[in-house]
MARPA-589398 format. One record per residue (C-alpha): y, z, x; residue in one letter. Coordinates in Angstrom, 2 decimals. Layout:
// residues N
{pt {Y; Z; X}; A}
...
This chain:
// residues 221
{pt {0.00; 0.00; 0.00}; X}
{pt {2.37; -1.45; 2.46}; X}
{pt {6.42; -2.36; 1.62}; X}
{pt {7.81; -5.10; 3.67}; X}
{pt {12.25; -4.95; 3.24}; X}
{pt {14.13; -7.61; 3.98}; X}
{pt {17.93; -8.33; 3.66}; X}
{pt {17.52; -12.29; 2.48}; X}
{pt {14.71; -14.32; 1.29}; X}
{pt {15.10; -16.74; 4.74}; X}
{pt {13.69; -13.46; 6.77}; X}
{pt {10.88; -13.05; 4.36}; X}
{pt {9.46; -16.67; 4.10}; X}
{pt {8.02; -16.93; 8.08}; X}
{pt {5.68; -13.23; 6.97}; X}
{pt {5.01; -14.32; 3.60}; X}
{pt {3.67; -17.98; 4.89}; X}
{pt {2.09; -15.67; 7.49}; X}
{pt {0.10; -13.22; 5.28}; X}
{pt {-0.19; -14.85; 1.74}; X}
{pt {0.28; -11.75; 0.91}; X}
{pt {-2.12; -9.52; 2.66}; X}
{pt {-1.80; -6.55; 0.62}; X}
{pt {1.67; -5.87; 0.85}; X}
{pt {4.42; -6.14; -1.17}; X}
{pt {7.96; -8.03; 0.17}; X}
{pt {11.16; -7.03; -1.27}; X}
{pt {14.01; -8.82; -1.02}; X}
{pt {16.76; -6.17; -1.43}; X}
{pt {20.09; -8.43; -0.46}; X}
{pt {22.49; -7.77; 2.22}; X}
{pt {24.14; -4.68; 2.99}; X}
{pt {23.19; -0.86; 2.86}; X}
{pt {24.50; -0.75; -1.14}; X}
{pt {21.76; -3.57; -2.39}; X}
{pt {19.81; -2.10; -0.33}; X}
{pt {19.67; 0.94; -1.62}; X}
{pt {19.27; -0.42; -5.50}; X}
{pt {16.66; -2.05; -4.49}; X}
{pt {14.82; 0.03; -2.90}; X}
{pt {15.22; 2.70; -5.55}; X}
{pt {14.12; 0.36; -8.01}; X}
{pt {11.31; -0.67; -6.15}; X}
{pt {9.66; 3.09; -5.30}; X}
{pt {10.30; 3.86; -9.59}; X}
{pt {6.90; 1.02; -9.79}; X}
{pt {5.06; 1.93; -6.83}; X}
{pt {5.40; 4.39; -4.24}; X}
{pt {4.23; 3.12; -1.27}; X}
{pt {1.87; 4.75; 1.96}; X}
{pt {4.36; 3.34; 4.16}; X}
{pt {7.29; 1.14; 4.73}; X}
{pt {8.54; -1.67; 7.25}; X}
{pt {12.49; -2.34; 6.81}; X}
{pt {12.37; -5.91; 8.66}; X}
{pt {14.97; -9.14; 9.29}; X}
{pt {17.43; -10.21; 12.25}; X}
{pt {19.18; -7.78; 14.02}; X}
{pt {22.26; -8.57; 16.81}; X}
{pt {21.48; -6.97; 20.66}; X}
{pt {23.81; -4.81; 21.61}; X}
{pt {21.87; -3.97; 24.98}; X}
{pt {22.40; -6.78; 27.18}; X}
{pt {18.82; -6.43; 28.31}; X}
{pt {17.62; -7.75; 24.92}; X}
{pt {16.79; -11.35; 24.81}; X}
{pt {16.84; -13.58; 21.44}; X}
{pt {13.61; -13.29; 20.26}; X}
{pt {12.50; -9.72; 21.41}; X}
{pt {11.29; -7.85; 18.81}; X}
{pt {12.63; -4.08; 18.78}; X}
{pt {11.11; -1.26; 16.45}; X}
{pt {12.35; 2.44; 15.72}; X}
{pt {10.23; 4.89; 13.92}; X}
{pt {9.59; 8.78; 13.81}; X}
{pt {6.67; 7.71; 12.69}; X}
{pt {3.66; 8.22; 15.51}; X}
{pt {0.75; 6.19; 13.93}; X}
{pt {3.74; 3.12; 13.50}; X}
{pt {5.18; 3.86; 16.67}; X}
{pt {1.62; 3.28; 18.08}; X}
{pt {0.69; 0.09; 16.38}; X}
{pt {3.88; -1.68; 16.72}; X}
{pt {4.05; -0.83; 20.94}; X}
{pt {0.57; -2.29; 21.09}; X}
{pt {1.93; -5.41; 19.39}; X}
{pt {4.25; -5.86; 22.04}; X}
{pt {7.41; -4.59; 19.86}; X}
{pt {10.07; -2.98; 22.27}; X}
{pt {10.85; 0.72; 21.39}; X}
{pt {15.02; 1.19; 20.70}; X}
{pt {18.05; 2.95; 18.73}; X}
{pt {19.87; 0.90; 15.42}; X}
{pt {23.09; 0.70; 14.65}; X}
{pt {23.64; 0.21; 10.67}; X}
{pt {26.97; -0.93; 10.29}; X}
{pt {28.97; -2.56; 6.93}; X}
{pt {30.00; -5.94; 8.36}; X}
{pt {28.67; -8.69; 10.00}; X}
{pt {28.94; -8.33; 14.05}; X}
{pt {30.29; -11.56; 15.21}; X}
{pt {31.72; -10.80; 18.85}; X}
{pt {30.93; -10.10; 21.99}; X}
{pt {33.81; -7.85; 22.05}; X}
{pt {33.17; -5.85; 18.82}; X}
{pt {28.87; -5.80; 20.31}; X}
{pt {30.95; -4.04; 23.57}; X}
{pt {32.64; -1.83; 21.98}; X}
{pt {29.41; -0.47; 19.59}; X}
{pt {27.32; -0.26; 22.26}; X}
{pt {29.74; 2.00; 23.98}; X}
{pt {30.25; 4.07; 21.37}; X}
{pt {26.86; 4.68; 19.75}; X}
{pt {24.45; 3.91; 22.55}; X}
{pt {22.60; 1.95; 20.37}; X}
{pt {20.55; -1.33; 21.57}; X}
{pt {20.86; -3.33; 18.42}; X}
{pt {22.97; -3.71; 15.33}; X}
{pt {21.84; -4.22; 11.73}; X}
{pt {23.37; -3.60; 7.89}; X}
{pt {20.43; -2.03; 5.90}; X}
{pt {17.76; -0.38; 7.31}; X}
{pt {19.27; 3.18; 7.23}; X}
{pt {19.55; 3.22; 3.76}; X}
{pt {15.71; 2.59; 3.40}; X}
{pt {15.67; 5.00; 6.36}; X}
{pt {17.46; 7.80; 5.00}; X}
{pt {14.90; 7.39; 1.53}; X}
{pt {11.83; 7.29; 3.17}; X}
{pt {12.61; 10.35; 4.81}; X}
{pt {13.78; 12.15; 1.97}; X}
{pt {10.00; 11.24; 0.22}; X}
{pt {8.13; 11.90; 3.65}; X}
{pt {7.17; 8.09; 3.32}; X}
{pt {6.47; 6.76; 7.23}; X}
{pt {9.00; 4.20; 8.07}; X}
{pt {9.84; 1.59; 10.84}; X}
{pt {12.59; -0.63; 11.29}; X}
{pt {11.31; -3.93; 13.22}; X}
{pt {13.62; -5.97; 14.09}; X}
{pt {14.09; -9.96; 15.69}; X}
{pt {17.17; -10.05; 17.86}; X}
{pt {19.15; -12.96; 16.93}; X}
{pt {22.34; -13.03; 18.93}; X}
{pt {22.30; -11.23; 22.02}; X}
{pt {24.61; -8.80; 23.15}; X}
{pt {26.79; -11.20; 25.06}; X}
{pt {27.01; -14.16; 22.80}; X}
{pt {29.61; -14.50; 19.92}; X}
{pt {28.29; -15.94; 16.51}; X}
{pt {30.19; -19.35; 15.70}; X}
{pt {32.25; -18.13; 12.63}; X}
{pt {33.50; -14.86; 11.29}; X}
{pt {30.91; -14.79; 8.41}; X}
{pt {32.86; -11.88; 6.84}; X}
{pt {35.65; -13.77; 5.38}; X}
{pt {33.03; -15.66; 3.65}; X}
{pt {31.73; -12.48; 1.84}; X}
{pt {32.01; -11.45; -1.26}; X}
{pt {32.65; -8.00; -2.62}; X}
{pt {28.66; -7.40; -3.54}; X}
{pt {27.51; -8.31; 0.29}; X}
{pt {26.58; -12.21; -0.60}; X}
{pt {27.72; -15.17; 0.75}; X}
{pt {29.91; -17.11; -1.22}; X}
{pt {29.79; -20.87; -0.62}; X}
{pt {33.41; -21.42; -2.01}; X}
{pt {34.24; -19.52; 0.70}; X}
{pt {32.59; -20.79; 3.68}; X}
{pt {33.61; -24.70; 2.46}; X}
{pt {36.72; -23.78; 2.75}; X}
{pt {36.70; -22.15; 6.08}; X}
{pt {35.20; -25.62; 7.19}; X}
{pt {37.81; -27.67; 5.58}; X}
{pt {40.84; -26.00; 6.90}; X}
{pt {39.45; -26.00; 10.68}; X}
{pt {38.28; -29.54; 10.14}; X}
{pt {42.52; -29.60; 8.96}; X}
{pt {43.52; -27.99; 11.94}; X}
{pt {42.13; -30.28; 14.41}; X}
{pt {42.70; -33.29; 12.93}; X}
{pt {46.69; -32.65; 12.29}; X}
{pt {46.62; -31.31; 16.12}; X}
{pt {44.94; -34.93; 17.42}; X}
{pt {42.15; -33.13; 19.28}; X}
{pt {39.46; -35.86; 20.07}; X}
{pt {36.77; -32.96; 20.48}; X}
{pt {34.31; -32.46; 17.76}; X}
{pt {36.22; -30.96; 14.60}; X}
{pt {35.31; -27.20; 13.73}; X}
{pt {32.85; -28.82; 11.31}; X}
{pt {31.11; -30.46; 13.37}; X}
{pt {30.58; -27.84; 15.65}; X}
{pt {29.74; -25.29; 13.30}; X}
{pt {26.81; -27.71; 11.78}; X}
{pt {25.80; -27.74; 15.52}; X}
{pt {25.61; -24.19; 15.94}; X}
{pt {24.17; -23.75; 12.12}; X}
{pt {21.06; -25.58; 13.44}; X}
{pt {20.45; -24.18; 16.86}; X}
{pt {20.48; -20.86; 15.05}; X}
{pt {18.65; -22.08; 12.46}; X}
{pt {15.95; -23.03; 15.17}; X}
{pt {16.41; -19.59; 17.10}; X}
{pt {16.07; -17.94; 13.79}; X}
{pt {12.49; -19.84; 13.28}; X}
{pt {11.37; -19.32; 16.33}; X}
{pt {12.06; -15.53; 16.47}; X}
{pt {10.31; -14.92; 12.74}; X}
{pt {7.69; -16.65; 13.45}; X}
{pt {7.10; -14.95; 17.10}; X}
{pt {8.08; -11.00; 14.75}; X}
{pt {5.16; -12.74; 12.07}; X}
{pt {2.83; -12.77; 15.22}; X}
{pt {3.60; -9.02; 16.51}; X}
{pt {3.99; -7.64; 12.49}; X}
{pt {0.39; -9.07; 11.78}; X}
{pt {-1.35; -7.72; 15.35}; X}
{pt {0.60; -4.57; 14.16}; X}
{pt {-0.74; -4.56; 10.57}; X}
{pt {-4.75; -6.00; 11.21}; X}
C-alpha cells in the first residue's frame, strides 16, 4: 500500500509507464505546498497508506549535484536503506513557494539553509506523514544544477492557485520576440531561444525520470 506524490502529471508518466501500476497508487497533487496539501488530505480520507514517496524534479543547490542524480531524504531507516542501495544520494530539501530560476537566488539558499536541493511540495506531505507516523521519503531528480539559471522566470507566468497559465507565458514570448525585433538584433529572438531551451530540458527532464524510474523500481522490488 504504497503512495507515489507528484507535483504535475509530466513527473508521473516516466513511473507510471514504468510500473503499470505495480501496486501503488500515483497522485497528482499540483504544484505548490497549498495543492499539495488538499491533495494529500483528500487522498489519506480513502486510503491510508503503509508508506509514502513524495517524488518529481528538484533544482541542486549543492554544486556537487549533477542533472540527473537522484537525491532522497527520509527519517525513515527501512527507506533510507532501500533507496541508498538503489544508488539514490542521501541530502537536505529546501521547500520553498516560488520557482528557483537563478543561479544567484540557488547561491543565496544554499547559503542560508545548507540545503543541497530545492523543491515546492514535499514538506507539506512531509510534515503529514509525520503527524500519522506514516514512513516518508522525498526522492528527488535534479533538474537544473546549482550553477545554471533556468531560461525564463516561470513565476510571472503563475497564477494565483500555483498553475501555469498559458495566457501568460504567450505573452512573455511575444513581447521578447517585440523587444528584439524593434532593437534589430540578428540573434535568435527570445522565442526562439526559449523553444531551444524548452526542448533540451524537455530531453534532460526524460532522461532524468526515466534514470529516478530505474533507481524507484530497484528501490521498490
Amino acid at each position: 500500500n504504497l503512495l507515489v506524490c507528484f507535483a504535475v502529471k509530466e513527473e508521473a508518466s516516466p513511473f507510471l509507464e514504468g510500473r503499470k501500476g505495480g501496486g501503488a497508487r500515483v497522485l497528482v497533487t499540483g504544484m505548490g505546498c497549498r495543492n499539495t496539501a488538499r491533495a494529500f488530505a483528500a487522498a489519506l480520507l480513502q486510503r491510508i497508506p503503509d508508506k509514502v514517496l513524495t517524488c518529481g524534479f528538484a533544482g541542486g543547490l549543492k554544486p556537487e549535484l549533477k542533472r540527473g542524480t537522484v537525491v532522497y531524504e527520509t527519517g525513515d531507516a527501512p527507506l533510507k536503506s532501500d533507496l541508498y542501495r538503489a544508488g539514490a544520494v542521501p541530502g537536505r530539501f529546501l521547500c520553498v513557494d516560488r520557482i528557483v530560476t537563478t543561479t544567484e537566488e540557488k547561491r543565496a539558499l544554499r547559503q542560508s539553509s545548507g540545503a543541497d536541493a530545492v523543491e515546492m511540495e514535499s514538506s507539506a506531505v512531509q510534515e503529514e506523514c509525520r503527524k500519522r507516523g506514516i514512513p516518508c521519503a522525498t526522492v528527488r531528480v535534479i533538474l537544473d544544477e546549482a550553477g545554471e539559471d533556468l531560461p525564463l522566470d516561470f513565476n510571472v507566468v503563475m497564477t494565483h492557485e500555483a498553475g501555469m497559465s498559458w495566457v501568460k507565458l504567450m505573452m512573455a514570448l511575444v513581447v521578447g520576440t517585440m523587444i528584439f525585433t524593434v532593437s534589430g538584433c540578428r540573434e535568435k529572438s527570445t522565442e526562439e531561444k526559449l523553444k531551444d531551451a524548452a526542448t533540451s530540458l524537455q530531453k534532460d527532464a526524460t532522461k532524468a525520470a526515466d534514470e529516478a524510474k530505474k533507481d524507484a523500481s530497484k528501490a521498490l522490488d
